[in-house]
C-alpha positions in Angstrom: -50.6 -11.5 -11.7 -47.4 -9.7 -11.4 -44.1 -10.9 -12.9 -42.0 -10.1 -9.6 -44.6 -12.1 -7.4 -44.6 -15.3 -9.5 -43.2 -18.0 -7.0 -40.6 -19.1 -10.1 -39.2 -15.5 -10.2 -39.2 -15.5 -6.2 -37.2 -18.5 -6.6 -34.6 -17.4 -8.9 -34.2 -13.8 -7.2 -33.6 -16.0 -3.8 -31.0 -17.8 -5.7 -29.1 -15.2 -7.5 -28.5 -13.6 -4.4 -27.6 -17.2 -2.8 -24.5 -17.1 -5.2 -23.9 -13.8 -5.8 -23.7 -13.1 -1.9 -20.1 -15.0 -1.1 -18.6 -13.2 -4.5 -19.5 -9.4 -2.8 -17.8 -11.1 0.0 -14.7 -12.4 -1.8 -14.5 -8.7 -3.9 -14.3 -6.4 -0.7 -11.9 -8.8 0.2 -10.3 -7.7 -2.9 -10.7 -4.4 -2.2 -9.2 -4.7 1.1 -5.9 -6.3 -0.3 -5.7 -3.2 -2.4 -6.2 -1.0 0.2 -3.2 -3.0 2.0 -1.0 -2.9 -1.1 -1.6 1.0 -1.4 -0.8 1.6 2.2 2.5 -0.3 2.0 3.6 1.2 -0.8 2.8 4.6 0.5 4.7 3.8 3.5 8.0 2.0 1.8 8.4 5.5 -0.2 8.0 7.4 2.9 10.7 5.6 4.5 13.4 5.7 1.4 12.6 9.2 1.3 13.4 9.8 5.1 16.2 7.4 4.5 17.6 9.5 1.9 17.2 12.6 3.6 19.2 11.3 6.4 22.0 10.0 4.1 22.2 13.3 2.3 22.6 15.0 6.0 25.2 12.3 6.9 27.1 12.9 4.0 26.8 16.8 4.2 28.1 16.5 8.0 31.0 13.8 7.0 32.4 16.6 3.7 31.9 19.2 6.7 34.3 17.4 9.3 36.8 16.0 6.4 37.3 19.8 5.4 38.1 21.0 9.0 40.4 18.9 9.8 44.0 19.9 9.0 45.5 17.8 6.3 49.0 16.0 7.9 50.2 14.1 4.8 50.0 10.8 7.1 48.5 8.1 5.7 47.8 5.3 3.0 
């Protein structure tokens, strides 16, 4: 008689795989949040980048128009 057909080890397999099945189930889960976490990270330091990028341009277009404008001595 084989080990693997013995109705006892039948029984056991059926049962491991009884209890391992919902903890496959919770683990891609797992996965999936990491996935999620990767992807929003990826995107929040796409948009400081683009955000800085603009500021830098906004800053570099403000120093342009403060130095083209004729200095009047009016003010604070």
């Amino acid at each position: 008689m084989r080990l693997l057909s013995h109705p006892l080890v039948a029984y056991l397999m059926a049962y491991t795989h009884l209890r391992l099945e919902p903890l496959r189930r919770r683990s891609e889960r797992g996965a999936s949040a990491v996935e999620w976490a990767v992807i929003a990270g990826i995107t929040v330091a796409a948009a400081i980048g683009i955000g800085a990028l603009i500021m830098i341009k906004i800053r570099a277009g403000a120093a342009k128009i403060n130095q083209d404008l004729p200095d009047t001595g009016v003010g604070g």
